[in-house]
SERO-4910 file (N, C-alpha, C, O; in steps of 0.05 Angstrom, whole numbers):
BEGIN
 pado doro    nc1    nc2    nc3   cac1   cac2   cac3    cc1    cc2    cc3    oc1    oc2    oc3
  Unk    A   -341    192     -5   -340    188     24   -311    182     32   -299    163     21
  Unk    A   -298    198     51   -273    187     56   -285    162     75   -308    154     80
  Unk    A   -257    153     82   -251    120     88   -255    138    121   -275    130    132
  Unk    A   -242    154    134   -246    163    156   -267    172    170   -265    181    193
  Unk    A   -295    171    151   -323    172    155   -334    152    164   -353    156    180
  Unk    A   -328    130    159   -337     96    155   -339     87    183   -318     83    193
  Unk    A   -362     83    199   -366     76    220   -360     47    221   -372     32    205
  Unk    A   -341     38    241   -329     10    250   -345     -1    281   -362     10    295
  Unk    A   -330    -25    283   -345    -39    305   -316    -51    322   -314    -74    314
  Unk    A   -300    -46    336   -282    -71    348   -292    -97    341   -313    -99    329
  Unk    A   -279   -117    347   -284   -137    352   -290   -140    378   -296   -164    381
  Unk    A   -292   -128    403   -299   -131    431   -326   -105    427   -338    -94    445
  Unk    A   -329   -103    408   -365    -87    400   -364    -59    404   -385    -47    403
  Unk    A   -347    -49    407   -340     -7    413   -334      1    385   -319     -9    368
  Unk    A   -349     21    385   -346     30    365   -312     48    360   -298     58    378
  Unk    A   -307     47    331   -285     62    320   -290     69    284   -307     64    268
  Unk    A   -263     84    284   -271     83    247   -236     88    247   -221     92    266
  Unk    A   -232     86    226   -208     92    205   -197    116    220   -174    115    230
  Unk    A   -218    145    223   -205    171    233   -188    166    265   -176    184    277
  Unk    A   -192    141    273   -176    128    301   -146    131    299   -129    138    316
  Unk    A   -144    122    264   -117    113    247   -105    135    238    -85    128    226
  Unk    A   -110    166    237   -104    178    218    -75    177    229    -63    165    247
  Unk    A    -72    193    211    -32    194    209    -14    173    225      3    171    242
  Unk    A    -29    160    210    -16    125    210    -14    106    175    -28    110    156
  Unk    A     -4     96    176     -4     72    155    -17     47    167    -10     37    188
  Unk    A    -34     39    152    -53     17    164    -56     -4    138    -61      4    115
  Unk    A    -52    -28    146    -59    -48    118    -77    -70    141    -73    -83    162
  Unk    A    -99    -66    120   -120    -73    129   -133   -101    117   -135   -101     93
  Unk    A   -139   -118    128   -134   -143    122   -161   -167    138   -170   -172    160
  Unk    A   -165   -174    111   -197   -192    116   -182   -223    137   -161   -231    128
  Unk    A   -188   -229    148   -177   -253    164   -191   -287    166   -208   -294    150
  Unk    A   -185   -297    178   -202   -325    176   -187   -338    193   -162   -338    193
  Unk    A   -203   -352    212   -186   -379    234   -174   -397    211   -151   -395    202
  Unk    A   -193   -416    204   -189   -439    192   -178   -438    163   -178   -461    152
  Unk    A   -170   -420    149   -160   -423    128   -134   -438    122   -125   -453    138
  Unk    A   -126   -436    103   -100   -449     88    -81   -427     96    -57   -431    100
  Unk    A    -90   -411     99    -72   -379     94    -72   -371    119    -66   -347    119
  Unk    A    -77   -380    144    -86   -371    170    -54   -362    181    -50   -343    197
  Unk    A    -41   -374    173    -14   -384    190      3   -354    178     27   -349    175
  Unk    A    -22   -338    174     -8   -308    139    -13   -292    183     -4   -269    187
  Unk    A    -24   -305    203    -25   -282    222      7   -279    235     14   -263    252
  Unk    A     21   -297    225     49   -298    250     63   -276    228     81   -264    240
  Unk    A     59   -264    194     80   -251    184     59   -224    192     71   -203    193
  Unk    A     34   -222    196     27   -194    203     33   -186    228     40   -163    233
  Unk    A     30   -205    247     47   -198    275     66   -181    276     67   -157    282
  Unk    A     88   -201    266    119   -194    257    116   -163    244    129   -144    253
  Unk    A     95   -162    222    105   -127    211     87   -103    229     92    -79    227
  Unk    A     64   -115    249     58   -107    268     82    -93    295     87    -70    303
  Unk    A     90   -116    299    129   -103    323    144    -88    303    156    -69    312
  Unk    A    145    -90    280    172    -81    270    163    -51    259    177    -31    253
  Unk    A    142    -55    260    130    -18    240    111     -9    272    104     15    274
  Unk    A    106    -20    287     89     -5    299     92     26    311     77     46    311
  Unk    A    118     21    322    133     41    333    137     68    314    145     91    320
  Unk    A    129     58    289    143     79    265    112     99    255    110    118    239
  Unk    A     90     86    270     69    101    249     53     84    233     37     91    216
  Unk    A     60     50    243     42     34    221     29     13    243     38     11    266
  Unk    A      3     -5    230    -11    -20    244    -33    -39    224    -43    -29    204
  Unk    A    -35    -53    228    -44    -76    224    -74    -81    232    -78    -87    255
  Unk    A    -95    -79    215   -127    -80    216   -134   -103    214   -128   -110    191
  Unk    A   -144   -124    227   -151   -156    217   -185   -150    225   -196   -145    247
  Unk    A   -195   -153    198   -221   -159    197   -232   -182    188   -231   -189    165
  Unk    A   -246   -195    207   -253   -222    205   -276   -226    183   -292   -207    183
  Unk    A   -282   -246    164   -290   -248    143   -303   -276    145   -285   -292    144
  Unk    A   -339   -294    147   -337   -312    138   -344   -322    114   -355   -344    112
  Unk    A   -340   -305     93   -353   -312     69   -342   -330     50   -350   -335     28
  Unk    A   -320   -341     63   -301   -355     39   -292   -381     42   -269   -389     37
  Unk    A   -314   -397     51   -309   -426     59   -321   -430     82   -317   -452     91
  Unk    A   -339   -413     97   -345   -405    123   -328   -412    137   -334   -426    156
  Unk    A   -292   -401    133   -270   -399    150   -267   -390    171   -247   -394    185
  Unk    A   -297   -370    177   -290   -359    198   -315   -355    217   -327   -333    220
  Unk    A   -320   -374    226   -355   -389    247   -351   -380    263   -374   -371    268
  Unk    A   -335   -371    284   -326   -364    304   -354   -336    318   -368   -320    305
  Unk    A   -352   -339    340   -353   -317    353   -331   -287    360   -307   -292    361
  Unk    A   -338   -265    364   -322   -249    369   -312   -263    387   -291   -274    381
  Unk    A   -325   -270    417   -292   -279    431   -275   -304    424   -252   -310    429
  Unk    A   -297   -321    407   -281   -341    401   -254   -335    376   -234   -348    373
  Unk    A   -261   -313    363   -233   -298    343   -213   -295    358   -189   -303    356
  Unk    A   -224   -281    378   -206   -265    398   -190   -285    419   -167   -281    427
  Unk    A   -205   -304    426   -181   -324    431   -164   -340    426   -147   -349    442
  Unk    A   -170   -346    388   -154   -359    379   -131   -346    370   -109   -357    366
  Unk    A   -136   -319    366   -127   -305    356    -97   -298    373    -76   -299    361
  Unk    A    -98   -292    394    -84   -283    415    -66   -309    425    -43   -308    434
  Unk    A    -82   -332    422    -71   -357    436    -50   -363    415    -26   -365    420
  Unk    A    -64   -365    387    -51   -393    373    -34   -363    353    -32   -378    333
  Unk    A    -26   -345    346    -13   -326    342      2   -298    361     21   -283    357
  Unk    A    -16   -301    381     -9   -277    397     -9   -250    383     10   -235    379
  Unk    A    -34   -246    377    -42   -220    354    -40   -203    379    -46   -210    402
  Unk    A    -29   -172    371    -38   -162    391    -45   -126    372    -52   -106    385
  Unk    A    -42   -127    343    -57   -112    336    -83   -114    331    -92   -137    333
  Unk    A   -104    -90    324   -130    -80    332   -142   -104    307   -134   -108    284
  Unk    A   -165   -118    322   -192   -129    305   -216   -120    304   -228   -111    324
  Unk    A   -229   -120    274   -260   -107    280   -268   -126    285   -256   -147    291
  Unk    A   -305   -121    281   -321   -137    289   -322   -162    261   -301   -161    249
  Unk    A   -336   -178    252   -334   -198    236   -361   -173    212   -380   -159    221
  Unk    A   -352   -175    183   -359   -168    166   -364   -183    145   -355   -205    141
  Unk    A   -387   -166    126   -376   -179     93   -357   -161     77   -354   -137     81
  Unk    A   -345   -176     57   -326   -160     48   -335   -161     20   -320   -150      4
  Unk    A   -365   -175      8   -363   -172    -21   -392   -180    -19   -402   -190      2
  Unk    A   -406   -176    -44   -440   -183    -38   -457   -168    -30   -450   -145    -24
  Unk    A   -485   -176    -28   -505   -151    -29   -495   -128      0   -492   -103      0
  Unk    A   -491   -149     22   -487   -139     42   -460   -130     51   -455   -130     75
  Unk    A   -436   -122     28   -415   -116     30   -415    -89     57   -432    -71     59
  Unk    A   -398    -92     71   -388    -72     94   -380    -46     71   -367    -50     50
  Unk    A   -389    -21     78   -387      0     63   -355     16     62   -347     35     47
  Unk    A   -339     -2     88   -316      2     89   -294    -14     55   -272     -4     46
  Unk    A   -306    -32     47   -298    -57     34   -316    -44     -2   -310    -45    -25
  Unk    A   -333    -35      9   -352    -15    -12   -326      6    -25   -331     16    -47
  Unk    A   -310      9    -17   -295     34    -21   -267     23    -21   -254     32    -40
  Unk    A   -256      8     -7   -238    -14    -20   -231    -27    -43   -209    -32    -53
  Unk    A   -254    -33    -49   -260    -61    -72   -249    -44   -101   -244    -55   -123
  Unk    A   -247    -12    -93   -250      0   -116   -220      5   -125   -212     23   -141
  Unk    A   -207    -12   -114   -172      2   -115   -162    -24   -132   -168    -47   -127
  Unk    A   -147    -18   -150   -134    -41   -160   -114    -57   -158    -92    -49   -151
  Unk    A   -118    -78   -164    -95    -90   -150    -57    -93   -163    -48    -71   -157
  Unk    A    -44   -102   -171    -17    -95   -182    -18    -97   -218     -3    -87   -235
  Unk    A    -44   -115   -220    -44   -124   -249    -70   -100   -256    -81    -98   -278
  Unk    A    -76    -86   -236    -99    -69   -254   -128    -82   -252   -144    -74   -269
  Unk    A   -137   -101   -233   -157   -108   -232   -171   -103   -198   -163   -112   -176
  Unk    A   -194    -84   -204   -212    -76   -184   -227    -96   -169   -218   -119   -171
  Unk    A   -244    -92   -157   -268   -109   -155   -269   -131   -122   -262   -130    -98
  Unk    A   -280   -144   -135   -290   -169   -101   -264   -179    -94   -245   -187   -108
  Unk    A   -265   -178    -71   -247   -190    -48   -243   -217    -69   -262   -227    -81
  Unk    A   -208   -231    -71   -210   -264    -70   -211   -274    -63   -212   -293    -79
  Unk    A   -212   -283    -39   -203   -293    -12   -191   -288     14   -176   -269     16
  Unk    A   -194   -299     29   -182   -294     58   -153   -279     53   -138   -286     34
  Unk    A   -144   -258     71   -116   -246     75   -113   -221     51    -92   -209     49
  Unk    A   -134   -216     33   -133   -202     18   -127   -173     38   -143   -166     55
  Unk    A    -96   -153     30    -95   -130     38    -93   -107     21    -85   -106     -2
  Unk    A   -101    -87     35   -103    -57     29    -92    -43     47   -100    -41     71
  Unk    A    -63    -25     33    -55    -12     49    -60     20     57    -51     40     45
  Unk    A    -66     19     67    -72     57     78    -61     79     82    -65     87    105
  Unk    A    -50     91     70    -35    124     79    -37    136    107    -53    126    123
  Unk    A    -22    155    113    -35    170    135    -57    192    127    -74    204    140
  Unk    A    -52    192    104    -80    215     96   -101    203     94   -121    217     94
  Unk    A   -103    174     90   -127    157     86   -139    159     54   -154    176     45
  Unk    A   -130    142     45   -122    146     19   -116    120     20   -112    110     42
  Unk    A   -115    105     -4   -108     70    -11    -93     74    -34    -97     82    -56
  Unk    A    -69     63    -19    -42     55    -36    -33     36    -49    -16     38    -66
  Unk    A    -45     12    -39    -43     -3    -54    -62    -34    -38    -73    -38    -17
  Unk    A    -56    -54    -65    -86    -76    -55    -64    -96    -56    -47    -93    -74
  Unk    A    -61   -113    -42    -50   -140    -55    -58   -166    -46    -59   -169    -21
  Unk    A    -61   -182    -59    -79   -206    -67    -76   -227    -39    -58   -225    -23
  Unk    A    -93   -243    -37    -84   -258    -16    -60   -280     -5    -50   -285     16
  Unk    A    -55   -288    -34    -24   -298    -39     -4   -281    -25     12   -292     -9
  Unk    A     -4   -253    -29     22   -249    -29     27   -246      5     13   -232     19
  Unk    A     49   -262     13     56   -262     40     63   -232     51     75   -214     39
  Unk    A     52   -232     79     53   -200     92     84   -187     89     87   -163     84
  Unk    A    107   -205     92    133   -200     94    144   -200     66    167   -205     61
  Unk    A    122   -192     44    145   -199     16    150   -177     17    144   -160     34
  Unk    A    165   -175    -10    186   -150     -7    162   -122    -17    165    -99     -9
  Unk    A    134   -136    -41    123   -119    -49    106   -106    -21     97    -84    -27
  Unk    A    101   -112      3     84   -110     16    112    -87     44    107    -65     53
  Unk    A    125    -96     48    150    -89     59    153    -58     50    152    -40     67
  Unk    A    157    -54     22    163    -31     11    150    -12     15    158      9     25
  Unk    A    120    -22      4    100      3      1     93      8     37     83     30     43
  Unk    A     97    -11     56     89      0     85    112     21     90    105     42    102
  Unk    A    138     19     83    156     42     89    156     58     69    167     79     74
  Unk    A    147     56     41    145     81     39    124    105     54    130    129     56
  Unk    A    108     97     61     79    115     81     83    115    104     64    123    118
  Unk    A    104    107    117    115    113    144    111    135    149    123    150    134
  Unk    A     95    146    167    100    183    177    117    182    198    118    200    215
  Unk    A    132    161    198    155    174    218    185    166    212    203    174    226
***
């Protein structure tokens, strides 16, 4: 199944999918209000302005499976979101990302490895996957690693289509 088959939900409930994104670079990214790691929305912002213009964008999919970090309602995401970061790239609707009821988008994710060679379940909140313009997954990296490091930096300009 390509990734551009995968029927999505906004977070304001309209439907989309991945094929929205094509010939784009997209790193796509499980999210959470209340986390430890929450404060990971002001460096995706940041590579949101700085790549947007070029062909790249920023997917925040809200996730509460990991502490129930993320209770919220869609508009309640969407306001915190906008208020207390000023997100202004695209959110889906709230998903699972691992488990019986894994999102089939995350089904097809899960399968990419991460820098050490290990596949499998989401670890936590902020976990990204970055996307090609062909739609294709380039690479996974762990929730630690901050949006602005250099490993996360690189691989978005290398897949720049512009």
């Amino acid at each position: 199944m390509s990734l551009y088959d995968i029927p999505l939900h906004t977070l304001s409930g309209g439907d989309t999918s991945l094929a929205d994104y094509k010939g784009k670079a997209v790193l796509v990214v499980n999210v959470a209000s209340k986390c430890g790691l929450t404060p990971q929305y002001e460096g995706l912002e940041r590579l949101q302005k700085r790549y947007e213009d070029q062909g790249f964008t920023v997917l925040g999919v809200p996730c509460n499976q990991f502490g129930g970090q993320e209770p919220g309602t869609a508009e309640e995401i969407e306001t915190f979101c906008s208020m207390t970061y000023g997100v202004t790239f695209p959110m889906l609707d709230k998903i699972e990302v691992n488990g019986e009821h894994r999102h089939p988008l995350y089904s097809e994710l899960t399968l990419t490895p991460d820098a050490e060679g290990n596949a499998g379940d989401v670890q936590w909140n902020f976990e990204k996957f970055l996307i090609t313009p062909a739609g294709t997954v380039a690479a996974r990296f762990r929730p630690q690693t901050l949006p602005e490091s250099d490993e996360i930096t690189s691989a978005i300009k290398s897949h720049l289509p512009a």
